[in-house]
KEKOLLO-349025 format. One line per field, with one value per residue: residue number from 1; residue in three letters; z, x, y of N, C-alpha, C in turn. Coordinates in steps of 0.1 Angstrom, whole numbers, m for minus. Layout:
N
i <- (NUM ...)
aa <- (ala ...)
nz <- (Z ...)
nx <- (X ...)
ny <- (Y ...)
caz <- (Z ...)
cax <- (X ...)
cay <- (Y ...)
cz <- (Z ...)
cx <- (X ...)
cy <- (Y ...)
***
This chain:
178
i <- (1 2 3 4 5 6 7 8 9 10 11 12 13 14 15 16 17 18 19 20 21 22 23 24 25 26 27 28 29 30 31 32 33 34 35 36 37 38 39 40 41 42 43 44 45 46 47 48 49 50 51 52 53 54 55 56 57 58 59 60 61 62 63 64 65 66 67 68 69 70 71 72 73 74 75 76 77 78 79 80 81 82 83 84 85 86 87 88 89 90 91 92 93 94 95 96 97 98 99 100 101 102 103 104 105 106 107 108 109 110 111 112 113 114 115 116 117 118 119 120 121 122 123 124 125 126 127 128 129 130 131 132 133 134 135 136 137 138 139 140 141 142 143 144 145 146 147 148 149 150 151 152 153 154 155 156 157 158 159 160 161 162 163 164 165 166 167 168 169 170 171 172 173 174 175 176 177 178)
aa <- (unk unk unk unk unk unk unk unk unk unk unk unk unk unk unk unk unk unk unk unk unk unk unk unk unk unk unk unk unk unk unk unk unk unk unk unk unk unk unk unk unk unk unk unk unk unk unk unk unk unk unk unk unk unk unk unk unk unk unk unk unk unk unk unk unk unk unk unk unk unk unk unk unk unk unk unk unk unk unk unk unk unk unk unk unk unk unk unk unk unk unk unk unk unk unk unk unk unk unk unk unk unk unk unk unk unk unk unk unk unk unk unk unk unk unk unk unk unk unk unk unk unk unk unk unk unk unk unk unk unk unk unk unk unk unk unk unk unk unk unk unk unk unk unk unk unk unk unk unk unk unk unk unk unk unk unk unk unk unk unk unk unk unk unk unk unk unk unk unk unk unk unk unk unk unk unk unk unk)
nz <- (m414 m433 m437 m431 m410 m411 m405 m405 m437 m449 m479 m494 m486 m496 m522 m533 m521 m541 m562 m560 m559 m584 m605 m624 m615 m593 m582 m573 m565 m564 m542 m518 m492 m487 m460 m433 m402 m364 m341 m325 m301 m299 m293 m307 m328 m363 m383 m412 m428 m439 m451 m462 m483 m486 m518 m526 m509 m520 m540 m531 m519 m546 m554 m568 m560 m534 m501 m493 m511 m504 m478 m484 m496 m472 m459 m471 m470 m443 m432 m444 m435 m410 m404 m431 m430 m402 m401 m421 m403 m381 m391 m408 m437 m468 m489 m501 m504 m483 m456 m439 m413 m402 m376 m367 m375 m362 m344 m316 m329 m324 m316 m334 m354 m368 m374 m389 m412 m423 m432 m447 m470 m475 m492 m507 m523 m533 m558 m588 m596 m618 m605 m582 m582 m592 m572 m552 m555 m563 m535 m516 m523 m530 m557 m587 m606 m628 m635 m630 m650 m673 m670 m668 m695 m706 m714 m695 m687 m686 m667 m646 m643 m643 m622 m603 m604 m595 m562 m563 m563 m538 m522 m523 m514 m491 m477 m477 m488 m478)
nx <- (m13 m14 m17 m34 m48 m76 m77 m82 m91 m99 m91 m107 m138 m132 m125 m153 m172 m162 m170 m199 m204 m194 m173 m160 m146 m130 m99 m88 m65 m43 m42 m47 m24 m11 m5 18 16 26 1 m17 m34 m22 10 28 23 18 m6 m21 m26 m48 m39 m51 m47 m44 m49 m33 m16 3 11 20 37 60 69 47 28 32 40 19 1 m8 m18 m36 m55 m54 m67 m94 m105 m106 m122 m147 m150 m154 m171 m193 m203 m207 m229 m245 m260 m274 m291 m290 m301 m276 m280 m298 m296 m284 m276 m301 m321 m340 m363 m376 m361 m333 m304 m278 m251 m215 m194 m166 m176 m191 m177 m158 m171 m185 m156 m153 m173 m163 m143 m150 m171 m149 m143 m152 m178 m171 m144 m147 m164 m144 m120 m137 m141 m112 m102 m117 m133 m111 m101 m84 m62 m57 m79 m104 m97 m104 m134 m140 m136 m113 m78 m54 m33 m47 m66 m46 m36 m62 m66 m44 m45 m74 m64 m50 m65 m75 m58 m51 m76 m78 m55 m32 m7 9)
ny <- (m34 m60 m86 m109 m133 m162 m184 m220 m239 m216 m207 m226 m218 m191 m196 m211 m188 m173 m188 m187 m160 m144 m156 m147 m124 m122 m135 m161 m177 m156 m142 m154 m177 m209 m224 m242 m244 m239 m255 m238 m247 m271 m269 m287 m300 m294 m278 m267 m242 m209 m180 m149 m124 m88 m72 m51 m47 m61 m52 m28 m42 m52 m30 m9 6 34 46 59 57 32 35 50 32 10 28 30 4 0 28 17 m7 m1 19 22 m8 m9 14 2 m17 m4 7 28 45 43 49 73 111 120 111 91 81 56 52 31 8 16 20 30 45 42 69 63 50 70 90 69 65 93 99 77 87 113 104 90 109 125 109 97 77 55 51 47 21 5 9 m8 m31 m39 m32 m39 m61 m76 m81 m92 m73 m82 m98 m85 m63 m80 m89 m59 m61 m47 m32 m46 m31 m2 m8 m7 20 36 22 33 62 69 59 78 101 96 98 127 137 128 141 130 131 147)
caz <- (m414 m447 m437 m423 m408 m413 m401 m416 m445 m454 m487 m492 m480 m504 m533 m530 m524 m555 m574 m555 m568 m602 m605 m635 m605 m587 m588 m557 m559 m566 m526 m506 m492 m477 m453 m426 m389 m354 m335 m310 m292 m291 m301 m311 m342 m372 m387 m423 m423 m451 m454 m471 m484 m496 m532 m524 m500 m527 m552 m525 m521 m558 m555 m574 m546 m526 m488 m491 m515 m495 m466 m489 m499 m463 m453 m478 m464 m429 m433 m449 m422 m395 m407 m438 m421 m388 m408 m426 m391 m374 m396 m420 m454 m472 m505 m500 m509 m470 m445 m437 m403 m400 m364 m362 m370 m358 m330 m314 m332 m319 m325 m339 m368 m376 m382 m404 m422 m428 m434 m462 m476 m481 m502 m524 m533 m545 m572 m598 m598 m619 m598 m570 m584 m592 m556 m542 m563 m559 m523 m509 m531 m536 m568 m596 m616 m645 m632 m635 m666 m680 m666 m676 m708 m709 m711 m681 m682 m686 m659 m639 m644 m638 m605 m594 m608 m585 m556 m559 m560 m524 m512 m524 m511 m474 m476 m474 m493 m470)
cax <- (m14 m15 m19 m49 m49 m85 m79 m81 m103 m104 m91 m121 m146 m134 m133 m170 m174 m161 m181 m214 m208 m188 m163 m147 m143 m120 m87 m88 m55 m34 m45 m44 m15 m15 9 20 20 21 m11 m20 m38 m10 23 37 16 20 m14 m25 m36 m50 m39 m55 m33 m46 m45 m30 m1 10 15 32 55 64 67 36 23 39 32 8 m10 m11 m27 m47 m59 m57 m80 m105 m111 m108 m137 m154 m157 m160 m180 m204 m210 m216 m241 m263 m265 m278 m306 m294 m301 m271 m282 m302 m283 m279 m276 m318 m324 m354 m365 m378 m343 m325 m294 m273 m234 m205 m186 m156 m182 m196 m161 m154 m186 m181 m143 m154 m179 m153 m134 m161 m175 m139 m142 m159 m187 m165 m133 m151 m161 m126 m115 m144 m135 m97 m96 m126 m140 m98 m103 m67 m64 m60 m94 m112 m93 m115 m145 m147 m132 m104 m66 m45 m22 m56 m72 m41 m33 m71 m63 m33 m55 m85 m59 m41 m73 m75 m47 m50 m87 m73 m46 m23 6 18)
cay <- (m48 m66 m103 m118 m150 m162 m200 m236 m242 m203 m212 m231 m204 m179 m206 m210 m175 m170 m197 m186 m143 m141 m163 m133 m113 m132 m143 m162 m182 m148 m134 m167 m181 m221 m223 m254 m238 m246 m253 m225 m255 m283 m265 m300 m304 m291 m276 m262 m230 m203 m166 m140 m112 m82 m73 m36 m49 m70 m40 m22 m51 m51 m14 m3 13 40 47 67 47 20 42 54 19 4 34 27 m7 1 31 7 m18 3 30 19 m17 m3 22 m5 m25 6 11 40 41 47 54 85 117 123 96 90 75 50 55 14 m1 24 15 39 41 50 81 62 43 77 92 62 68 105 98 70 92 122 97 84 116 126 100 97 62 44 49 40 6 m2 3 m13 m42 m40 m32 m44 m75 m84 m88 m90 m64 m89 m102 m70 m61 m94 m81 m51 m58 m36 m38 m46 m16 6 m9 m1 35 40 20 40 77 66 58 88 106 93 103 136 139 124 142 115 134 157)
cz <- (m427 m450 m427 m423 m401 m406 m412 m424 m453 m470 m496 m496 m491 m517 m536 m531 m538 m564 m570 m563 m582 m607 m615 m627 m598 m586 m576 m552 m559 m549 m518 m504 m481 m471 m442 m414 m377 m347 m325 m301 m282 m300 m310 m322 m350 m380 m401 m421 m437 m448 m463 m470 m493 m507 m536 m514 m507 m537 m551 m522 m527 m561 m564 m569 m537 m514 m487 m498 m509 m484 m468 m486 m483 m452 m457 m473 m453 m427 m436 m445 m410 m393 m413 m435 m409 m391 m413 m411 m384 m382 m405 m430 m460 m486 m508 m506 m493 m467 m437 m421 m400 m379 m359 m361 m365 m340 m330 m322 m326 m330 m334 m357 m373 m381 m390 m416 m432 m436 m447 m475 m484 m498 m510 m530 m538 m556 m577 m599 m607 m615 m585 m570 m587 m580 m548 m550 m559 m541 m514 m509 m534 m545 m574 m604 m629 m644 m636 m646 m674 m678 m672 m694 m719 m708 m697 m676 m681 m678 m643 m637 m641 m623 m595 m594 m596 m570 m550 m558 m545 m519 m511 m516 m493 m470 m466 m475 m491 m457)
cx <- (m19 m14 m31 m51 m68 m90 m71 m95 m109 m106 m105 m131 m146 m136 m147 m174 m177 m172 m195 m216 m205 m174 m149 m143 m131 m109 m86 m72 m43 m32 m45 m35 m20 m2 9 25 17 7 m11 m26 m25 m3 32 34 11 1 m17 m34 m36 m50 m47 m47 m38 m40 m31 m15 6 17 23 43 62 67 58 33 34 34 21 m4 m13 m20 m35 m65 m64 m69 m95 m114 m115 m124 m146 m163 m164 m170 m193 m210 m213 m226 m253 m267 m271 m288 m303 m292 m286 m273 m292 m291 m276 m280 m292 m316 m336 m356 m371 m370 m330 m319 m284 m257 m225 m199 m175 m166 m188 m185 m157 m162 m185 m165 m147 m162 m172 m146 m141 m164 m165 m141 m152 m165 m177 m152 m138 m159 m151 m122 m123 m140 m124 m95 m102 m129 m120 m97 m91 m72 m67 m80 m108 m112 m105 m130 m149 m146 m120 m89 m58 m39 m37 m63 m60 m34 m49 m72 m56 m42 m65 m77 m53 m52 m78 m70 m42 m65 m85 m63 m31 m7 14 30)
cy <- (m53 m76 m102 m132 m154 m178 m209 m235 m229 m203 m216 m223 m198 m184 m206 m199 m172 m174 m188 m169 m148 m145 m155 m126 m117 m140 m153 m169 m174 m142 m148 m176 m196 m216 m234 m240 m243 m247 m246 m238 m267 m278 m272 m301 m291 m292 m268 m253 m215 m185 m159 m126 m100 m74 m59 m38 m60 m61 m32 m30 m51 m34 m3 6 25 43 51 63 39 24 44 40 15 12 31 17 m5 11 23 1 m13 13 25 7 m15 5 10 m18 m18 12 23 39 54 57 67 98 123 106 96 82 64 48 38 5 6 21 23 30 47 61 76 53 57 84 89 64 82 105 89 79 108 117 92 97 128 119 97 77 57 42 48 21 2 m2 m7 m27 m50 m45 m39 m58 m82 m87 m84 m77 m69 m95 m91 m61 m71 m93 m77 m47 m49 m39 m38 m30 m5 6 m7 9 38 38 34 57 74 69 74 100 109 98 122 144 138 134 137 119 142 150)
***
């Protein structure tokens, strides 16, 4: 899945967003699509409504991306969500060199968030800290490549061959490419 329908006014939202972190970070009008659709309430009327499209299913549309990259990618986020934000809601400190427990905020998780958790954690400590801020970036934060090129100061094409190297790091770490 590589569209996300977020509402009316998302647009908006992520505008702000933007402004409110790092506005260099962010391309925001490159990932969000307006679009004129029917109302789920009254089918009759025609309502304005804001996509978000991420950055990685746009690469693969242009053929950047090959399947497996994409899986790669769409896993990254997915652990992500389900795993390392179900982890700091549950009270464990991620940043330890294990996963720490605090026994006062500590809330039981499901087996499928620690999966993702261990599953994300495979995949980070393949890659090397600064290919794992570039995905977290890319995949997570949706940020352009030319955007993060500007950033961090570096040229486009160099900030996407370190992309695609990171990526395929994934995929080789998941084993994706079988």
């Amino acid at each position: 899945m590589d569209v996300v329908d977020h509402g009316p006014g998302t647009a908006a939202r992520v505008r702000d967003a933007a402004r409110l972190k790092d506005a260099r970070i962010f391309d925001v009008r490159t990932y969000v699509a307006v679009e004129d659709a029917p109302d789920i309430a009254a089918p009759d009327r025609t309502v304005r409504r804001a996509r978000l499209i991420d950055g990685y299913a746009v690469l693969h549309r242009r053929g950047l991306l090959d399947d497996p990259q994409h899986e790669a990618c769409w896993r990254w986020h997915a652990t992500f969500e389900r795993g390392v934000c179900g982890a700091r809601g549950a009270g464990i400190d991620l940043a330890a060199v294990r996963a720490v427990i605090d026994p006062a905020t500590y809330t039981p998780v499901s087996e499928a968030q620690l999966r993702s958790l261990s599953d994300h954690m495979i995949g980070r400590r393949a890659l090397h800290r600064r290919q794992a801020d570039l995905l977290d970036l890319f995949v997570l934060h949706n940020a352009s490549v030319r955007s993060i090129a500007t950033h961090w100061q570096m040229p486009v094409q160099r900030v996407m061959g370190a992309l695609l190297a990171s990526i395929d790091t994934l995929v080789h770490a998941w084993s994706l490419d079988t």
